[in-house]
PQR file with spaces between the fields and no chain letter, atoms N, CA, C, O and H, PARSE charges and radii, in Angstrom:
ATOM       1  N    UNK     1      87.330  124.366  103.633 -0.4000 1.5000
ATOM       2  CA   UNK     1      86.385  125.287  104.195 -0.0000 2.0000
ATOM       3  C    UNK     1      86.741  125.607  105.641  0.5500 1.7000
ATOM       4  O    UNK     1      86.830  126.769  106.036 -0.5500 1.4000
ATOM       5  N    UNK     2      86.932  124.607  106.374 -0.4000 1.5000
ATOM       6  CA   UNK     2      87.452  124.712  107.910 -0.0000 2.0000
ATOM       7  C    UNK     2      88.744  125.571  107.867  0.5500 1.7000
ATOM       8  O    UNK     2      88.898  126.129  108.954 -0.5500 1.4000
ATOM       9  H    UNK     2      86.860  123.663  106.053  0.4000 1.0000
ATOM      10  N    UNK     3      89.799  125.886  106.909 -0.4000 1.5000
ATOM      11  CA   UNK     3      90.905  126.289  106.749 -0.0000 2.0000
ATOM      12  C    UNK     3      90.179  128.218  106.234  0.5500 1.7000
ATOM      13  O    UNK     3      90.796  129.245  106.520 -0.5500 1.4000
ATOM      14  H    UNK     3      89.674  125.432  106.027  0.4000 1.0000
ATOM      15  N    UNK     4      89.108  128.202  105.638 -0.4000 1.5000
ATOM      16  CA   UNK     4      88.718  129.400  105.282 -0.0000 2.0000
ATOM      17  C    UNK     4      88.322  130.394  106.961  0.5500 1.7000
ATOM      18  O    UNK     4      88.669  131.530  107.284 -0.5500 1.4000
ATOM      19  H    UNK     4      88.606  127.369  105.406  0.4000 1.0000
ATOM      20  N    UNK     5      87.388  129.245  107.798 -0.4000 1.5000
ATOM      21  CA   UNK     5      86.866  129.838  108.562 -0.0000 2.0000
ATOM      22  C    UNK     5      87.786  130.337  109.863  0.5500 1.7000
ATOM      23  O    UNK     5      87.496  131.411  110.392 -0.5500 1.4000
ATOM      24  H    UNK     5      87.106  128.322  107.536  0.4000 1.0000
ATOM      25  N    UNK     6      88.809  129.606  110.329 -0.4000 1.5000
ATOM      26  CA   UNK     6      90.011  129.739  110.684 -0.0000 2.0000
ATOM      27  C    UNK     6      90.593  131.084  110.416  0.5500 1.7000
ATOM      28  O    UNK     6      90.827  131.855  111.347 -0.5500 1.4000
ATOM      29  H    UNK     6      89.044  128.734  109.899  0.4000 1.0000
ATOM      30  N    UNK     7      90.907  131.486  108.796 -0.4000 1.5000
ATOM      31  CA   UNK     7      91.462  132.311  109.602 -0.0000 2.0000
ATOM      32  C    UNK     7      90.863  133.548  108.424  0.5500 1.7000
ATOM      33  O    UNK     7      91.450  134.362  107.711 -0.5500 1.4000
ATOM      34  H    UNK     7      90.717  130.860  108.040  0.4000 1.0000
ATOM      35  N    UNK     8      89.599  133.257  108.612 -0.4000 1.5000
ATOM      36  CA   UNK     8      88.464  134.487  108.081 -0.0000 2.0000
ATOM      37  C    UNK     8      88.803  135.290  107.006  0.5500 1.7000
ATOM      38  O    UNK     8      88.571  136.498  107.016 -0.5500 1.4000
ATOM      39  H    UNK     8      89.122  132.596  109.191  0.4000 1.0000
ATOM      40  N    UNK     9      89.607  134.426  105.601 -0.4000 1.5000
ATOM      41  CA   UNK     9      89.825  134.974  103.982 -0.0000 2.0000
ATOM      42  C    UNK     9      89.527  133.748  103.388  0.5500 1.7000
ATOM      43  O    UNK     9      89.308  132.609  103.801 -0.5500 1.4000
ATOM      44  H    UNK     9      89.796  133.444  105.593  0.4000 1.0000
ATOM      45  N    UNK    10      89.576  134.273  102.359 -0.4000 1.5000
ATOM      46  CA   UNK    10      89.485  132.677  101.494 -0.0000 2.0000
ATOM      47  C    UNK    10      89.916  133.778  100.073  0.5500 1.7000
ATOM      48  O    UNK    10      89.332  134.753   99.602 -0.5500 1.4000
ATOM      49  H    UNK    10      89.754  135.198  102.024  0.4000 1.0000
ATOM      50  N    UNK    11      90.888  133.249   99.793 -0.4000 1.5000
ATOM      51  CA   UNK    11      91.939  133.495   98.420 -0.0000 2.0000
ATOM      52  C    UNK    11      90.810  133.566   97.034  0.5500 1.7000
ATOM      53  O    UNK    11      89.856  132.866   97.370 -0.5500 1.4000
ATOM      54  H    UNK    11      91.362  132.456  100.176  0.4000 1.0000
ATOM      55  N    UNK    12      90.685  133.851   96.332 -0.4000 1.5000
ATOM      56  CA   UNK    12      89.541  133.629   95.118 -0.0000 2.0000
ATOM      57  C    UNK    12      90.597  132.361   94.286  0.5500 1.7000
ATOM      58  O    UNK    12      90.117  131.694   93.368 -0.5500 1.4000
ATOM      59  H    UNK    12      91.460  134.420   96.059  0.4000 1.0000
ATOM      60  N    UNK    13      91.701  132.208   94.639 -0.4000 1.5000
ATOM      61  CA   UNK    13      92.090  130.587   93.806 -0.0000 2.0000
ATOM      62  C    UNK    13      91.956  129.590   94.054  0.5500 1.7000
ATOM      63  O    UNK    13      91.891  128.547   93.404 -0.5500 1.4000
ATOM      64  H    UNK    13      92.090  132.750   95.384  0.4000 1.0000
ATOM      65  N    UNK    14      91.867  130.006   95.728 -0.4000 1.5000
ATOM      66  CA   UNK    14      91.881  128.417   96.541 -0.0000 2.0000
ATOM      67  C    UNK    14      90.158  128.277   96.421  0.5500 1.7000
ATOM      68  O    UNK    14      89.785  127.126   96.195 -0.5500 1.4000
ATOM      69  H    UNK    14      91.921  130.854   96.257  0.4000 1.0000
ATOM      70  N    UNK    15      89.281  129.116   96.522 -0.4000 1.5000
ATOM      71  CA   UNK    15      88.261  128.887   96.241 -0.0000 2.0000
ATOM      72  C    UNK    15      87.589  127.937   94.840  0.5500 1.7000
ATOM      73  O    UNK    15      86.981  126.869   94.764 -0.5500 1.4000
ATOM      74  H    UNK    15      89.584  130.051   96.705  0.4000 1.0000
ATOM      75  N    UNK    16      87.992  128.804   93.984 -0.4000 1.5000
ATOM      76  CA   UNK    16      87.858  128.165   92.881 -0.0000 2.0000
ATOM      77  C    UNK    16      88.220  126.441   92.743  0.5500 1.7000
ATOM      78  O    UNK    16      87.414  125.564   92.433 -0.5500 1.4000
ATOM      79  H    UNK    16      88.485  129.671   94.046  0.4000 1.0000
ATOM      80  N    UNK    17      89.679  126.269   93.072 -0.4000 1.5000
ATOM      81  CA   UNK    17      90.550  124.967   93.235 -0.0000 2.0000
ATOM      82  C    UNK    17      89.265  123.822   94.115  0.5500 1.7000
ATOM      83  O    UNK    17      88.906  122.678   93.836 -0.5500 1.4000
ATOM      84  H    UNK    17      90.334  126.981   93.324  0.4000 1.0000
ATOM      85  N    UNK    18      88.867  124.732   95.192 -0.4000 1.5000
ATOM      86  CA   UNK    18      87.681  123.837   96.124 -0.0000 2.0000
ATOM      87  C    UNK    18      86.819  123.585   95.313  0.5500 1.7000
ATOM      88  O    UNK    18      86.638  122.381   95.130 -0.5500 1.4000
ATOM      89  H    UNK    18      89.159  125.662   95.417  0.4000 1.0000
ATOM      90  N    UNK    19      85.962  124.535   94.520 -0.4000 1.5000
ATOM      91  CA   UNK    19      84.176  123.970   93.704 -0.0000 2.0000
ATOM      92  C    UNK    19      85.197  123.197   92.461  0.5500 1.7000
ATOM      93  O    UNK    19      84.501  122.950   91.476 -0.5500 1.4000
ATOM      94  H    UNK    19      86.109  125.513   94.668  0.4000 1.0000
ATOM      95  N    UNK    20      86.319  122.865   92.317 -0.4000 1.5000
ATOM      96  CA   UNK    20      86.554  122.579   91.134 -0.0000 2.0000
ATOM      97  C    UNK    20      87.113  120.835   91.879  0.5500 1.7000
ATOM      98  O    UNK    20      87.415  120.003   91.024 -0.5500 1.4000
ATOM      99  H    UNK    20      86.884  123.066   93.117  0.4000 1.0000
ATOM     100  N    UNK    21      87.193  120.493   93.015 -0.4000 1.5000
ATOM     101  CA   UNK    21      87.357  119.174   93.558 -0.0000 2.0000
ATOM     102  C    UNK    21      85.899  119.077   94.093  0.5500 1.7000
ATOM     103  O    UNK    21      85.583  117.895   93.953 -0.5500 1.4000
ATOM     104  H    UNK    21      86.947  121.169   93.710  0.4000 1.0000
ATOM     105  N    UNK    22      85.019  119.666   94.559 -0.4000 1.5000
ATOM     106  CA   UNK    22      83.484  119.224   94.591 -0.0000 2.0000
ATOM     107  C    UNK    22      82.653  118.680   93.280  0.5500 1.7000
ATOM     108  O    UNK    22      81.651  117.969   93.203 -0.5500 1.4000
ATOM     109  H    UNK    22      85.276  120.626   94.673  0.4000 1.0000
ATOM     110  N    UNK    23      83.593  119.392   92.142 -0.4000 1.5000
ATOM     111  CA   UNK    23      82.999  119.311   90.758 -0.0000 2.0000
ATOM     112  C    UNK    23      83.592  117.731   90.441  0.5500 1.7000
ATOM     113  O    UNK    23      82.821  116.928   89.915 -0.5500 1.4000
ATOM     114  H    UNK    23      84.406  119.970   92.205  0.4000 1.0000
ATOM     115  N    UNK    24      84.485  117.468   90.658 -0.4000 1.5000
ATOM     116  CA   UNK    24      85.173  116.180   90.516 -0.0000 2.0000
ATOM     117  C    UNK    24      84.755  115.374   91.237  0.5500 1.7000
ATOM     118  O    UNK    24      84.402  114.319   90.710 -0.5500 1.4000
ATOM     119  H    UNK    24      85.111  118.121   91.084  0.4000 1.0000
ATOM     120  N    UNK    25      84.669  115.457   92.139 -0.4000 1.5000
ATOM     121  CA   UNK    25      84.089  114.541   93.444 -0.0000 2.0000
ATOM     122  C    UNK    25      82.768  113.955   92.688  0.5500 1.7000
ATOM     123  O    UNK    25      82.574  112.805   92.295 -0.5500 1.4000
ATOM     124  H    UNK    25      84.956  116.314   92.568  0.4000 1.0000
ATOM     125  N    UNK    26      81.969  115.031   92.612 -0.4000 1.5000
ATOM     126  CA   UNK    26      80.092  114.594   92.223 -0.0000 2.0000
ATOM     127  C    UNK    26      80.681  113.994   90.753  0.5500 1.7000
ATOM     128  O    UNK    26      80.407  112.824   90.484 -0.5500 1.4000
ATOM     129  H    UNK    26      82.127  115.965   92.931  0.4000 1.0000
ATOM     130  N    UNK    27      81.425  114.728   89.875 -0.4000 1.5000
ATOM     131  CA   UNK    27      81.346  113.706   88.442 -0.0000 2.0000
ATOM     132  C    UNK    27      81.607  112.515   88.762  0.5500 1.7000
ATOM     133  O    UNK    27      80.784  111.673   88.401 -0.5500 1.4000
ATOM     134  H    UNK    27      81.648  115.678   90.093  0.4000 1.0000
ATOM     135  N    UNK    28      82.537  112.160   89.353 -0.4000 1.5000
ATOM     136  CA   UNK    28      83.157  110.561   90.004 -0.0000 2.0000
ATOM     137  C    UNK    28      82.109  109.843   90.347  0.5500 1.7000
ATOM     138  O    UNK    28      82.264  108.643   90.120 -0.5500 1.4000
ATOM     139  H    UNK    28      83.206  112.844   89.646  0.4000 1.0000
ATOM     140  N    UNK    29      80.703  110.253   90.993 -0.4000 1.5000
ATOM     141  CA   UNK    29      80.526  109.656   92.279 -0.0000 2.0000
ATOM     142  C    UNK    29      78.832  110.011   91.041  0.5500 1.7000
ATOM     143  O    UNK    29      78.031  109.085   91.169 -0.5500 1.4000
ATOM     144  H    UNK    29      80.576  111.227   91.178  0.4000 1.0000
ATOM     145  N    UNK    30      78.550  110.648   90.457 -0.4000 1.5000
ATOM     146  CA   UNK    30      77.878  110.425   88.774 -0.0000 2.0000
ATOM     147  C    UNK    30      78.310  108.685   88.497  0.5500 1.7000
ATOM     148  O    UNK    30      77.368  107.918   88.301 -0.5500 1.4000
ATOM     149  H    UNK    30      79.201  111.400   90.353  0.4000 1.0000
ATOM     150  N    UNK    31      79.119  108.367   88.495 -0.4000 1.5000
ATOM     151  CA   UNK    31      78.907  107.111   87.617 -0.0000 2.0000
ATOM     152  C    UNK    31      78.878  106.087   88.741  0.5500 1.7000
ATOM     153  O    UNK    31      78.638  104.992   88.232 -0.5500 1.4000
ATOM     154  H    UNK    31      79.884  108.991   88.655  0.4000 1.0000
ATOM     155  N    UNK    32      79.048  105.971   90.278 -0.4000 1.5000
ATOM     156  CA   UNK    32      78.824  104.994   90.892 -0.0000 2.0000
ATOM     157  C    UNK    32      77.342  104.901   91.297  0.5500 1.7000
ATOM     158  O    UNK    32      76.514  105.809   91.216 -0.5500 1.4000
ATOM     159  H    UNK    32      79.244  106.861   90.691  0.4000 1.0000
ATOM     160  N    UNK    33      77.184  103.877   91.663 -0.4000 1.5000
ATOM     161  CA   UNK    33      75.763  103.258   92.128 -0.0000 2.0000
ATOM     162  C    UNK    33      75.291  103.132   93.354  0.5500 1.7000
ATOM     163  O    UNK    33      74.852  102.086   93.832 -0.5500 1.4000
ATOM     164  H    UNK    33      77.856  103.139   91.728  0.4000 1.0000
ATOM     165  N    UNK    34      75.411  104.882   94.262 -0.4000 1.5000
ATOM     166  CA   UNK    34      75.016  104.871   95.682 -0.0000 2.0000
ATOM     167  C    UNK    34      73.585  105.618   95.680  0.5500 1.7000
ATOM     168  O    UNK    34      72.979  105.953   94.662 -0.5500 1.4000
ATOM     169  H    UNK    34      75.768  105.732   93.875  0.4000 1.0000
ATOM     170  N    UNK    35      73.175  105.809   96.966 -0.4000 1.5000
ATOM     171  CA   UNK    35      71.786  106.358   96.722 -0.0000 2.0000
ATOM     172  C    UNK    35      72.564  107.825   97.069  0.5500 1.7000
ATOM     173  O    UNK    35      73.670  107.954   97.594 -0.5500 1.4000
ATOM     174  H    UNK    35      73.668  105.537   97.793  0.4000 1.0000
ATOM     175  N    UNK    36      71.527  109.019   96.557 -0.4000 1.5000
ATOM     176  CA   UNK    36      71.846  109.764   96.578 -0.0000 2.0000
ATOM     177  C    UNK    36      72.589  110.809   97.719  0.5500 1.7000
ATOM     178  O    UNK    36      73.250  111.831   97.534 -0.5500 1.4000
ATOM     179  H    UNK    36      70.629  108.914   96.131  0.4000 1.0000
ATOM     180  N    UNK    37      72.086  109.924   99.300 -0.4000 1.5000
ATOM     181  CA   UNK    37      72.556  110.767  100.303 -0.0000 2.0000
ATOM     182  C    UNK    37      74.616  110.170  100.231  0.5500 1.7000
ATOM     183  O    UNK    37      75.603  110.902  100.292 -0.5500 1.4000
ATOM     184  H    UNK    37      71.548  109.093   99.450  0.4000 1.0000
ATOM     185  N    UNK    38      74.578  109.222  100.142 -0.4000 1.5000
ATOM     186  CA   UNK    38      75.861  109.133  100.298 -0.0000 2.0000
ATOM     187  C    UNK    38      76.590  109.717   99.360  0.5500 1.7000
ATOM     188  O    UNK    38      77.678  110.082   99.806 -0.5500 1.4000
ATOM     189  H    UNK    38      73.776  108.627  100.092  0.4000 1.0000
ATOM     190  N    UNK    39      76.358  110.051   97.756 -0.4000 1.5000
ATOM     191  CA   UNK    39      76.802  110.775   97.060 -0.0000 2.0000
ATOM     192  C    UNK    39      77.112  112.786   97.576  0.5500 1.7000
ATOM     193  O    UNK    39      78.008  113.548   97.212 -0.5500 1.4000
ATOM     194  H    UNK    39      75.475  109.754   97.393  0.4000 1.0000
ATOM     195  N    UNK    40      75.924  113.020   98.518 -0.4000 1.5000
ATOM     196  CA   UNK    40      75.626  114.132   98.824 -0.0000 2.0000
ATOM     197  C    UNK    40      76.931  114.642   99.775  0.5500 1.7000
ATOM     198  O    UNK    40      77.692  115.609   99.760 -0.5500 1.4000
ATOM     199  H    UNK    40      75.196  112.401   98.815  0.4000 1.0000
ATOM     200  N    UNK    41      76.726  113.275  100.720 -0.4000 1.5000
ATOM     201  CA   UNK    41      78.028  112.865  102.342 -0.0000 2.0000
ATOM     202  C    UNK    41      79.271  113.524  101.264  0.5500 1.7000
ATOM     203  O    UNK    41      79.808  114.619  101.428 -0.5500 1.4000
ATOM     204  H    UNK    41      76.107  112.490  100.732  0.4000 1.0000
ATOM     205  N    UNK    42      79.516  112.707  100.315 -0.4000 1.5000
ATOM     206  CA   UNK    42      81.126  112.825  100.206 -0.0000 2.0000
ATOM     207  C    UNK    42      81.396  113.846   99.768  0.5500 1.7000
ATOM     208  O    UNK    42      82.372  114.406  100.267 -0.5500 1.4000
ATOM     209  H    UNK    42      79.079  111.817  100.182  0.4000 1.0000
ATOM     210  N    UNK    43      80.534  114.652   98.461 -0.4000 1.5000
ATOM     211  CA   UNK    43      81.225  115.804   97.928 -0.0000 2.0000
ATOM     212  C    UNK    43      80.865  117.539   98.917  0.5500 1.7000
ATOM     213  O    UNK    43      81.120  118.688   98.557 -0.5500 1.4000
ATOM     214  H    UNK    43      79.741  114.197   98.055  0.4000 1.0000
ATOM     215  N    UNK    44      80.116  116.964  100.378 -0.4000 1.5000
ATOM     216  CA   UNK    44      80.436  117.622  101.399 -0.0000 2.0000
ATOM     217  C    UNK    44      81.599  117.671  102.351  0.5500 1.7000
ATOM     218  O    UNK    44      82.069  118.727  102.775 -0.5500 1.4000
ATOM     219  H    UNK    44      79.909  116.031  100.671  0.4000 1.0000
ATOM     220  N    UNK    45      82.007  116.550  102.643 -0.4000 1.5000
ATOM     221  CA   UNK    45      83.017  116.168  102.934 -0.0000 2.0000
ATOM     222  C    UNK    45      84.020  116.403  102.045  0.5500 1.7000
ATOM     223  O    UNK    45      84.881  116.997  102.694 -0.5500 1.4000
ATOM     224  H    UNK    45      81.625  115.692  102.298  0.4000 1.0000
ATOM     225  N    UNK    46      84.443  116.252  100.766 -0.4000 1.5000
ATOM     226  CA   UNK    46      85.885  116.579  100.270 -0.0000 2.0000
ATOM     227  C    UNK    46      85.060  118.658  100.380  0.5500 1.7000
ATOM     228  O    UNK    46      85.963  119.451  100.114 -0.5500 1.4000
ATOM     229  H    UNK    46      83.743  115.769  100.239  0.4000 1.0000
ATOM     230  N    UNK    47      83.598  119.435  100.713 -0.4000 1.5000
ATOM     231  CA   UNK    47      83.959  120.419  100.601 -0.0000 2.0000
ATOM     232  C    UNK    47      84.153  121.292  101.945  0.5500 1.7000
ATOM     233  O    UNK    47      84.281  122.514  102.024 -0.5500 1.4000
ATOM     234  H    UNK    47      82.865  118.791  100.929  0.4000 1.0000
ATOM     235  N    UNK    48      84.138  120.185  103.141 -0.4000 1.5000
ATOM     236  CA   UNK    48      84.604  120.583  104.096 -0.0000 2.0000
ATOM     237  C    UNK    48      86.199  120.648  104.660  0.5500 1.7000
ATOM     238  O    UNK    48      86.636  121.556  105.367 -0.5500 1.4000
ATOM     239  H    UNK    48      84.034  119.193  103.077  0.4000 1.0000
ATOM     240  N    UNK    49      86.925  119.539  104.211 -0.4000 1.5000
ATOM     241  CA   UNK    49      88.167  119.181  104.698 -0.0000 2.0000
ATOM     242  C    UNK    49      89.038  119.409  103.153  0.5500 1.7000
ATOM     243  O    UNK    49      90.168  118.921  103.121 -0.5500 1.4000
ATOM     244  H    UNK    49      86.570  118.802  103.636  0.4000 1.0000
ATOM     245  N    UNK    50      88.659  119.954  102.201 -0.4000 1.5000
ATOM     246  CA   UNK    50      89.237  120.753  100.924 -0.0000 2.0000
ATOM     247  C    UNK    50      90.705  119.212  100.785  0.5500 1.7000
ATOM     248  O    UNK    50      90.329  118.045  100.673 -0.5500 1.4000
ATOM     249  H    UNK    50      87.741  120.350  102.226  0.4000 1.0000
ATOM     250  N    UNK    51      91.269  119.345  100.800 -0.4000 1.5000
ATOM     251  CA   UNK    51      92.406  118.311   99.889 -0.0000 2.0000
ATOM     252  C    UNK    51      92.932  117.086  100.801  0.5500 1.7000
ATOM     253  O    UNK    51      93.434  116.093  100.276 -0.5500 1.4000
ATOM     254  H    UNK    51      91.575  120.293  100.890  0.4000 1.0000
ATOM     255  N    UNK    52      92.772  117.231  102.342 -0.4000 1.5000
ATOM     256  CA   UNK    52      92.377  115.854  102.976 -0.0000 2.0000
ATOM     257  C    UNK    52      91.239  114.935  102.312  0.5500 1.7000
ATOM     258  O    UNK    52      91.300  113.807  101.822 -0.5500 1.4000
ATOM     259  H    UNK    52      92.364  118.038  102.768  0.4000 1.0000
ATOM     260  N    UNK    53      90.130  115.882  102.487 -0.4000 1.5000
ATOM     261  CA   UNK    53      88.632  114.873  102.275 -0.0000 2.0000
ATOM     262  C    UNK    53      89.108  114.627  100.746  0.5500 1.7000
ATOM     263  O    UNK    53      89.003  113.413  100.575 -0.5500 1.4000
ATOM     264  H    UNK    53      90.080  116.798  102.884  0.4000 1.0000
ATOM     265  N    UNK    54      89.484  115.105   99.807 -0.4000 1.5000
ATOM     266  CA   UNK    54      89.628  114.792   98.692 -0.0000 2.0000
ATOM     267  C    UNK    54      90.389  113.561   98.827  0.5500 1.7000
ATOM     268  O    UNK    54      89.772  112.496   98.872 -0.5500 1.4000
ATOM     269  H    UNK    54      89.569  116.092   99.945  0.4000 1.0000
ATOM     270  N    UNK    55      91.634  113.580   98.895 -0.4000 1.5000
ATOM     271  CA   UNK    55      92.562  112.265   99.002 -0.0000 2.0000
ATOM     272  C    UNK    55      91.720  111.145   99.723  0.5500 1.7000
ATOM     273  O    UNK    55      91.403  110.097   99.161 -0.5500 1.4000
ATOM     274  H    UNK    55      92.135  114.444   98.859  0.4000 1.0000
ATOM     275  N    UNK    56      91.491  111.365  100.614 -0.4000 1.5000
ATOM     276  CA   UNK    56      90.176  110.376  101.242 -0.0000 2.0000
ATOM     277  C    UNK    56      89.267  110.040  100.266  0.5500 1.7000
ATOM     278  O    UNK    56      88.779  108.911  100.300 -0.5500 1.4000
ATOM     279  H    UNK    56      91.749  112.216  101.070  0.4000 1.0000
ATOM     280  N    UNK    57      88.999  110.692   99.539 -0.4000 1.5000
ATOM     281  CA   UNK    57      87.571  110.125   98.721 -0.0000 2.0000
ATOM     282  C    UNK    57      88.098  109.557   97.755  0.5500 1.7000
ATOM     283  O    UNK    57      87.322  108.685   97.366 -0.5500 1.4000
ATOM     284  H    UNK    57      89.395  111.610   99.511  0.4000 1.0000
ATOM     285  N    UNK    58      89.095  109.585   97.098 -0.4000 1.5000
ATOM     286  CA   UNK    58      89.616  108.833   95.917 -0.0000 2.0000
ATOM     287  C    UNK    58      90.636  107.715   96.590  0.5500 1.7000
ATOM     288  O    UNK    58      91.223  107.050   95.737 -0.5500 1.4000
ATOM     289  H    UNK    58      89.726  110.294   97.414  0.4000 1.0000
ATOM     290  N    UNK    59      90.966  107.375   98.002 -0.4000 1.5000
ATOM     291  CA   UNK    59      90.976  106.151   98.549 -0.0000 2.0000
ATOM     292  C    UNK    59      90.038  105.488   98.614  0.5500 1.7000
ATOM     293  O    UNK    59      90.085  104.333   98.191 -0.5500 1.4000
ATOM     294  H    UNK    59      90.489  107.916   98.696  0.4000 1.0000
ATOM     295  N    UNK    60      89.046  105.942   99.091 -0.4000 1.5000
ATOM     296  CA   UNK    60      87.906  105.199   99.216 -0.0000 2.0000
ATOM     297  C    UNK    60      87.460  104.636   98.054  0.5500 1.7000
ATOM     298  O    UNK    60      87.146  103.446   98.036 -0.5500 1.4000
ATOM     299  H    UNK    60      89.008  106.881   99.434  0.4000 1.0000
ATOM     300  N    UNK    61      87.376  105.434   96.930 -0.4000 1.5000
ATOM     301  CA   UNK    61      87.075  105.261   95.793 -0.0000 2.0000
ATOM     302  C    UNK    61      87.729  103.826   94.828  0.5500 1.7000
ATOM     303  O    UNK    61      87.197  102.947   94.149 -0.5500 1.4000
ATOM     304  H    UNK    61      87.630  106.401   96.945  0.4000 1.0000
ATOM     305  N    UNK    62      89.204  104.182   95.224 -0.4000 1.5000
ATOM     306  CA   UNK    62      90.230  103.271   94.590 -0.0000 2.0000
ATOM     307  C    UNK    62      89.752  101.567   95.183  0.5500 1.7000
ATOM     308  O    UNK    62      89.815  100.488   94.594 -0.5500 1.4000
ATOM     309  H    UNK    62      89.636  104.896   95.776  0.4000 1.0000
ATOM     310  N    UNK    63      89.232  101.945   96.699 -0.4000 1.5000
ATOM     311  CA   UNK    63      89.411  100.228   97.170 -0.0000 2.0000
ATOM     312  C    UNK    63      87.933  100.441   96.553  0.5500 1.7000
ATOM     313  O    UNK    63      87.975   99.835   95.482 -0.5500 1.4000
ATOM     314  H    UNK    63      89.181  102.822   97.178  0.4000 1.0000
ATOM     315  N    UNK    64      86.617  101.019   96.707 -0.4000 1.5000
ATOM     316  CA   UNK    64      85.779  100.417   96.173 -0.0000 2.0000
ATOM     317  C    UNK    64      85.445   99.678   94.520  0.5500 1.7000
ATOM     318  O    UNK    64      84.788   98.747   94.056 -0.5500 1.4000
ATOM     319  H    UNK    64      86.583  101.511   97.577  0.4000 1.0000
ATOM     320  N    UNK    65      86.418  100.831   94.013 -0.4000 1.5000
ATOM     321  CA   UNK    65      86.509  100.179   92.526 -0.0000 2.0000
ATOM     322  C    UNK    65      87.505   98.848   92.242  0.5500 1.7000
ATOM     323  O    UNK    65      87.556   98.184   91.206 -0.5500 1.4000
ATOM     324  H    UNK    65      86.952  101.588   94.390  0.4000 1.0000
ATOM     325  N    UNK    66      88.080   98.711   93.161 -0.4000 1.5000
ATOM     326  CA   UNK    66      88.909   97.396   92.804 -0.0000 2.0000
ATOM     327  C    UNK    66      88.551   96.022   93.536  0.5500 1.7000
ATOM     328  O    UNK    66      88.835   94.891   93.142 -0.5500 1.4000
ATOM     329  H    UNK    66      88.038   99.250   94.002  0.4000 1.0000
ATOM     330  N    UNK    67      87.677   96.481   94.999 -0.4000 1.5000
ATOM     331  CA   UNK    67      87.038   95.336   95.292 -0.0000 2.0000
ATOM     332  C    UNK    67      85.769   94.888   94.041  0.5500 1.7000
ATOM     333  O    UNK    67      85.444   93.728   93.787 -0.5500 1.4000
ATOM     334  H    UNK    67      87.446   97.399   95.318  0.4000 1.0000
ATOM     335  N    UNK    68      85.356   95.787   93.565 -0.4000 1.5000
ATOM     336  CA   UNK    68      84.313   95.511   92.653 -0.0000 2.0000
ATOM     337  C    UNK    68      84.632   94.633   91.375  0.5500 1.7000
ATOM     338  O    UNK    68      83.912   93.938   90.659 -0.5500 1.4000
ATOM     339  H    UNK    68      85.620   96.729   93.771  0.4000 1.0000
ATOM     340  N    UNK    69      85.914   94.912   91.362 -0.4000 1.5000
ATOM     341  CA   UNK    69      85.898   94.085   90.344 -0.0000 2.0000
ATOM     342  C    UNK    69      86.644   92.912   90.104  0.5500 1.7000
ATOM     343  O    UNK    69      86.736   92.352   89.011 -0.5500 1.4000
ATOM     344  H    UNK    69      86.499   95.477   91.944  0.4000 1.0000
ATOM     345  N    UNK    70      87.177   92.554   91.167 -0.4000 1.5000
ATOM     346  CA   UNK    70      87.563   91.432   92.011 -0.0000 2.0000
ATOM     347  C    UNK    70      85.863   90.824   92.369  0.5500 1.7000
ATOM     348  O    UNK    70      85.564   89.732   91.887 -0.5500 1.4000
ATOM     349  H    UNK    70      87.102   93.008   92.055  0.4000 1.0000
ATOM     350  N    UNK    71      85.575   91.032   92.601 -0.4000 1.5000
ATOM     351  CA   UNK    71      83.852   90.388   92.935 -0.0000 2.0000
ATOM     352  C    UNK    71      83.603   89.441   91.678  0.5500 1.7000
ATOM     353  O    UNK    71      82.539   88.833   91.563 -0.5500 1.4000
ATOM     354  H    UNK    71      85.818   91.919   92.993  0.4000 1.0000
């Protein structure tokens, strides 16, 4: 999104590609057990920073699912 506002277009693919990693993000984040604002945080975040915040969120994701089950 920051990359849209920059430089004032936004492609109709790269768009799409974005609600379609927000769409992934919230299904992912559907089966974990946060309260709802932090679910809200992230799939704002992967729809602000588009394929940074994404890679970020499925790090995050990766150590939370593997500390978990190490627990």
């Amino acid at each position: 999104m920051i990359l849209f506002l920059l430089t004032d277009a936004v492609p109709p693919f790269l768009l799409i590609c974005l609600l379609i990693m927000c769409y992934l993000a919230g299904y992912e984040l559907w089966k974990e057990d946060l309260q709802f604002l932090w679910k809200a945080w992230w799939v704002l975040f992967v729809f602000l920073l588009n394929i940074l915040g994404f890679a970020i969120f499925w790090i995050w994701l990766l150590i939370r699912r593997t500390r978990a089950r190490a627990a």
